[in-house]
N, C-alpha and C positions, 0 to 999 in steps of 0.2 A: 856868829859861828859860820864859818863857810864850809862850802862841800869840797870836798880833795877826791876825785877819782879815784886816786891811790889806796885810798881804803879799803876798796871794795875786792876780794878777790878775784882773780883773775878769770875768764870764764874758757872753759874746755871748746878747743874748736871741732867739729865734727868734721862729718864728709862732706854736707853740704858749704863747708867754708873753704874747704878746696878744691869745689868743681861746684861754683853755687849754678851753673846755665844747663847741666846735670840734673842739680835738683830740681828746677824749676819744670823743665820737660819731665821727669816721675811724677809731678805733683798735678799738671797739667794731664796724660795720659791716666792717673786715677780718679781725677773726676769725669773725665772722657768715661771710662767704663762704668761710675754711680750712676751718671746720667740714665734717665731710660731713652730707648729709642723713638724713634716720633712715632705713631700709632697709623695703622694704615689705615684708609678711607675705607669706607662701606661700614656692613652688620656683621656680625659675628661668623663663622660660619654653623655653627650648631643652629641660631635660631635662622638662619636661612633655610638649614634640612628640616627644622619642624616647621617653619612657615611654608614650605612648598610640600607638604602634606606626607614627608615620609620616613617621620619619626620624631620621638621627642627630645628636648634637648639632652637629658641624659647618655640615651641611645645613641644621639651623634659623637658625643664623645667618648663614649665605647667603642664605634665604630673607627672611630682616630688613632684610638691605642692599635687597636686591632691592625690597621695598615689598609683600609676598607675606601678609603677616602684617596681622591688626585684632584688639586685642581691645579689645572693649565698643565696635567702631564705629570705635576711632581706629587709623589704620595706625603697626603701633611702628617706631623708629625707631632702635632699641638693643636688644642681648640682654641688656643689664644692669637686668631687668624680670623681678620676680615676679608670680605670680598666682596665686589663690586660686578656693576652689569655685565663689565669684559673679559671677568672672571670664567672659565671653561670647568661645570665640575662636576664630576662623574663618581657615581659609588659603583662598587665593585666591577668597574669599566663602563656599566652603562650613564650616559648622562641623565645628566638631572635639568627638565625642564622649569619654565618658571615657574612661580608661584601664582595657584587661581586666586579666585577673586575670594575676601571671605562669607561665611555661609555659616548659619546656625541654624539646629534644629532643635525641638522636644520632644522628648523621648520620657514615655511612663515607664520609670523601671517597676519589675516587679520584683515581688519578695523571692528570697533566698540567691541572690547573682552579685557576682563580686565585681567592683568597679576598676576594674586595670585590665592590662591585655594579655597578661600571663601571669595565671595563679601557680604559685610553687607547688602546693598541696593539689595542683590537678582538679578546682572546683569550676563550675561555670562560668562563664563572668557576660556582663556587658554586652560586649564587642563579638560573641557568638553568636549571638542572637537578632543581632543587625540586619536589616535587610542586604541583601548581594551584592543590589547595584548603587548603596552609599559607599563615598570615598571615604578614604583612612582617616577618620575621627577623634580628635582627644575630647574628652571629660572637663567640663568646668566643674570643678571640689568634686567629692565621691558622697556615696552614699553606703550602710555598712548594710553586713550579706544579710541583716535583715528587715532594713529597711526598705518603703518605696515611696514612690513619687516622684515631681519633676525634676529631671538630669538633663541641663544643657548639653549638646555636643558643638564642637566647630570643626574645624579645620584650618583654624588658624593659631597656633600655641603661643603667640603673641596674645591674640584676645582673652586666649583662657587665661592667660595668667594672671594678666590684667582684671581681669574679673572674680578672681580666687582671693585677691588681696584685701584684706580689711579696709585700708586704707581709700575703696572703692566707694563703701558704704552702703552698700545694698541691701534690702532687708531681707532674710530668707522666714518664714515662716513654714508654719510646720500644724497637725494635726498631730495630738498624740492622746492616748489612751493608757491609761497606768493603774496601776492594782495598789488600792489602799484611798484611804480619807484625806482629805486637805480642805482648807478654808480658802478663799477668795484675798485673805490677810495675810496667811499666810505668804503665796504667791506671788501677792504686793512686795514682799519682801526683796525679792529679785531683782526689781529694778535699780539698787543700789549696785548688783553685783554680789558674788561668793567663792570663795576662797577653798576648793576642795583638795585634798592631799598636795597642798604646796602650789596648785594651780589655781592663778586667779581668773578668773571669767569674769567677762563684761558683763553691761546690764541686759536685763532680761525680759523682755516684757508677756506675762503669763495673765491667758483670762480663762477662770473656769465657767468652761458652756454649761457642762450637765455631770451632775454628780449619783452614777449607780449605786444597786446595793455593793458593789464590792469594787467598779474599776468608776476612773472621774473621766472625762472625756476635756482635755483642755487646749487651747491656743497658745502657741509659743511661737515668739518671734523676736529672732539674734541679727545681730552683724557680725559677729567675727567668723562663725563657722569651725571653732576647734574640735580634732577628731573626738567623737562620742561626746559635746560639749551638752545636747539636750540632756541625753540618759544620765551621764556623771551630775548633772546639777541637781532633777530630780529625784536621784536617788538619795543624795545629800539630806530633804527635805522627805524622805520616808516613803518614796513613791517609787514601784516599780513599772519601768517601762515594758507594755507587751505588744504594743503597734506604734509604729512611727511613719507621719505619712507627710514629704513634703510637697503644698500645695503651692509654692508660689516661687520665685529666684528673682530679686530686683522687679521688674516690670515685665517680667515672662509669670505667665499664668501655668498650670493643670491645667481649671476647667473640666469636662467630660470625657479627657482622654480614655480610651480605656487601656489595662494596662498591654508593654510591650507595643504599646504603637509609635510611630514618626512620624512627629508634622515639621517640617523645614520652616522658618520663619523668611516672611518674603523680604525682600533688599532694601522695597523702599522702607516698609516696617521698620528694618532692623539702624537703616540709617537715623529713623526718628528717635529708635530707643534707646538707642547709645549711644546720639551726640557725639563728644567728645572722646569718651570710649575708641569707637569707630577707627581701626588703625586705617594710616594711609599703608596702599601698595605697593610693597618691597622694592629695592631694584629689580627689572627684569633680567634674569641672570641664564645662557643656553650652552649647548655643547656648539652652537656655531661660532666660529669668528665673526667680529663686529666689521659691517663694511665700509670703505670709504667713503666719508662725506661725497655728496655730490657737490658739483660748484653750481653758484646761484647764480641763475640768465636772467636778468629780467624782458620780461614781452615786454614787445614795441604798445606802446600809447595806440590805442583805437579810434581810424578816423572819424571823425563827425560826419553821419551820415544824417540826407534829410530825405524827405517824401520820393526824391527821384533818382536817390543816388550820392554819391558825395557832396556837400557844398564845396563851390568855386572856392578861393580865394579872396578877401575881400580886395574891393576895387578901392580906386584913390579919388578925391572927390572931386578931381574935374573929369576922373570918367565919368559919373556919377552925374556932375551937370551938364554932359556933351549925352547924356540917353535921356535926360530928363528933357535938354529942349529937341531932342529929335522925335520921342512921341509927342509933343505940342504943335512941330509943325504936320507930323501924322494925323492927326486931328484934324488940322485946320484947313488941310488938304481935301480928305471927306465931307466935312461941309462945305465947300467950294461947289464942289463937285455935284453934290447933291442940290444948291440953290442953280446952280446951269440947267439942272436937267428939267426943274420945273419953271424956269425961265419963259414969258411968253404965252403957254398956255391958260394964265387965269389962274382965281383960284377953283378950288373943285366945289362940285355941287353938293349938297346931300346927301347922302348914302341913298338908295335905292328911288330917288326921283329923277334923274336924270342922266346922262351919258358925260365925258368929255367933253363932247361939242355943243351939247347946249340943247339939242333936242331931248325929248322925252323916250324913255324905254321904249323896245318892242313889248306890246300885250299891257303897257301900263293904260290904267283906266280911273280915272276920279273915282271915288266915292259916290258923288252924285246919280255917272253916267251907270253906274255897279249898278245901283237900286234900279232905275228907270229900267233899263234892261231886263233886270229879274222880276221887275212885275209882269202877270199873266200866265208864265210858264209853269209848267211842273218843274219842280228839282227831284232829280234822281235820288232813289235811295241809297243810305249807305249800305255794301255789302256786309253780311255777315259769315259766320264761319259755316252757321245751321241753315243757309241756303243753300247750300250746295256748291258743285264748282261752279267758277264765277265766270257770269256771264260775257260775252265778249261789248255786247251794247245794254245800256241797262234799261228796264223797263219805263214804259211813263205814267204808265199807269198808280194813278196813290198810293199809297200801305195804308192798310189797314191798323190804327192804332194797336199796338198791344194793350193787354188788360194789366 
C-alpha cells in the first residue's frame, strides 16, 4: 500500500501563512515579554532598612506603598528593588546612613510585657522599657504577655531571622511550673512528638525536677519554638501552665540576671557563638556620591643606603685591581721609610738601661752601688696624713715602731 498525499484533506491556511516574517516577530516579541528581566545586583531594599537599624522588613514595605522611600532621587514604588553601595537612599528626605556593625544583647523580660513595638490594645511592651541610650532593636522569637526570661535583642534583622528559623537548630529551654499530677513516663511520652488540634509539634524533651502537693515543677526543652507550643502540649497532657520561665536561647544563658536588666554580649563572644551564623557586613550604602577612583602612582624604588650615606656604584674589576695595587705600593712605601730612619744607629738598648748612644742614664745606679751606698745611713720616714703638714726636709732622726 502506498501513501497518496491526496487523501488527506486539504489544511486551512491562516495568517501566519500569509505574512509568515509577521508571525515570527509576534512570537518573538511574546517571549521577549514572559521572559523576566535580569535582576539587579545588590540586597533587597527592605532588608537594607532593617539592616541599618530602622525598621523591620514589614515596615519597609509599608513605607513603599506609602511613597516614604527615594533612592537616587526617585520615589520607589515596589519592594521588589535591590540596591547597592552607590545607591543614594533617603526616607522621608532624610538619608539613610550605613549599616553598624551587628550587636546583641540579653534582656530579662519581665512578666506581664508584650513583645512587639506597638500593641493595638494600648498594653506595655518590650521596647518601653528599654534603656534610652540602646539603639532601635528587634526581638529574636517573642515571648507571651505572661511569660519571662531570656529575650535576645539585635540590631541586625538579618541575624534575628536567622536565628527564629527551626531550621537553625538551637535549643530553647524553658523552666515551668504547672498545676496538676504527672509521672516522669508520662513526660517520656513527648519526645516522640503530639499532635494537638490538627497541629503537630516536634519532639519534646521534658524532665520532672520536683513534684508538689498541687503544682510539678518541670524542665522543657524545644527546637522549633511554635506560638504557645510549651502551654498548648502541656495542656494536652492534663497540666496547667501557671509560670513559664525561659532560662536559656541556643548558647545565650539567664544566669542571675535580674529581671528588666541589659547585658550587651561582647563581639569577640558573639563571633565565637555564632560561627557561621555570624552575617557579613552589608554593602555600605550613603546619601553621598561615590568618588572617583584615584589613579595609582607608584614611589620610586628606595636607594640602598649604607653607614655613610648612599653606596657608590659598583666599580669594574680593573678598577678594583689598579686600588688593590696602589695600596701595596702604599705599604711598601712606609716600610722603606721607616727601615731609613733607623738606618746606622744600631740596634736599640733595653728599655731603661741605657740611652741611644751607648752610655748609661743619668741617676742610673747598679744594684750593687744602691746597697753599698745605703748602708750606715738613716732612711727617711715615710710621710703620713696623721703627721701633720709635711715637712719641707724630713727628719733623721728613727720612728719609733708602732705598737
Amino acid at each position: 500500500m502506498t501513501f497518496d498525499p491526496s487523501d488527506d484533506p486539504p489544511r486551512k491556511k491562516g495568517a501566519q501563512d500569509a505574512n509568515p516574517w509577521q508571525h515570527k516577530a509576534a512570537v518573538s516579541a511574546a517571549l521577549a515579554v514572559s521572559d523576566p528581566a535580569p535582576e539587579r545586583p545588590g540586597e533587597r531594599i527592605a532588608k537594607a532598612l532593617a539592616r541599618a537599624g530602622l525598621c523591620s522588613r514589614r515596615e519597609a514595605e509599608r513605607w513603599i506603598e506609602e511613597g516614604r522611600i527615594t533612592v537616587n532621587g526617585v520615589v520607589l514604588e515596589s519592594p521588589a528593588f535591590n540596591v547597592t553601595a552607590q545607591d543614594r537612599i533617603a526616607v522621608d528626605g532624610r538619608p539613610v546612613d550605613s549599616p553598624e556593625p551587628t550587636r546583641l544583647w540579653r534582656y530579662h523580660k519581665p512578666d506581664g510585657l508584650v513583645t512587639t513595638h506597638k500593641d493595638p490594645q494600648g498594653r506595655e511592651t518590650v521596647f518601653d522599657h528599654l534603656p534610652e541610650d540602646l539603639p532601635r532593636v528587634i526581638s529574636v522569637g517573642r515571648l507571651d504577655l505572661s511569660s519571662e526570661g531570656l529575650l535576645l535583642l539585635t540590631n541586625d534583622g538579618g541575624l534575628a531571622r536567622s536565628l527564629e528559623l527551626p531550621s537553625t537548630g538551637w535549643l530553647r529551654r524553658y523552666r515551668v511550673r504547672a498545676f496538676g499530677r504527672v509521672s516522669q513516663e508520662e513526660l517520656a511520652k513527648l519526645a516522640d512528638g503530639i499532635t494537638v488540634d490538627g497541629i503537630s509539634y516536634g519532639p519534646m524533651e521534658a524532665i520532672l525536677d520536683r513534684a508538689e502537693t498541687a503544682n510539678a515543677w518541670i524542665t522543657v526543652s524545644i527546637r522549633e519554638g511554635k506560638n504557645r507550643e510549651v502551654r498548648r502540649v502541656l495542656e494536652a497532657i492534663g497540666l496547667k501552665v501557671n509560670r513559664l520561665i525561659r532560662v536559656s536561647y541556643g548558647p545565650f544563658q539567664l544566669g542571675k540576671m535580674p529581671p528588666g536588666s541589659v547585658e550587651e554580649v561582647a563581639p569577640s563572644a558573639l563571633k565565637e557563638m555564632l560561627g557561621a551564623l555570624m552575617p557579613d557586613l552589608p554593602p555600605r550604602f550613603s546619601s553621598r556620591p561615590t568618588r572617583p577612583a584615584r589613579p595609582v602612582v607608584e614611589a620610586p624604588a628606595p636607594a640602598k643606603t649604607g653607614r655613610r650615606g648612599p653606596k657608590p656604584p659598583p666599580k669594574s674589576a680593573k678598577t678594583r685591581i689598579s686600588l688593590l695595587e696602589e695600596e701595596n705600593m702604599r705599604r711598601e712605601a712606609g716600610k722603606a721609610k721607616s727601615r731609613a730612619a733607623h738606618a746606622g744607629a744600631g740596634e736599640p738598648p733595653a728599655k731603661g738601661k741605657a740611652d741611644w748612644s751607648g752610655k748609661p742614664k743619668a741617676g742610673f745606679k747598679k744594684s750593687a752601688e744602691a746597697g753599698a751606698a745605703s748602708k750606715g745611713k738613716p732612711q727617711p720616714a715615710p710621710w703620713r696624713a696623721s703627721d701633720g703638714p709635711k715637712r719641707a726636709q724630713a727628719s733623721t732622726k728613727p720612728r719609733k715602731p708602732s705598737r
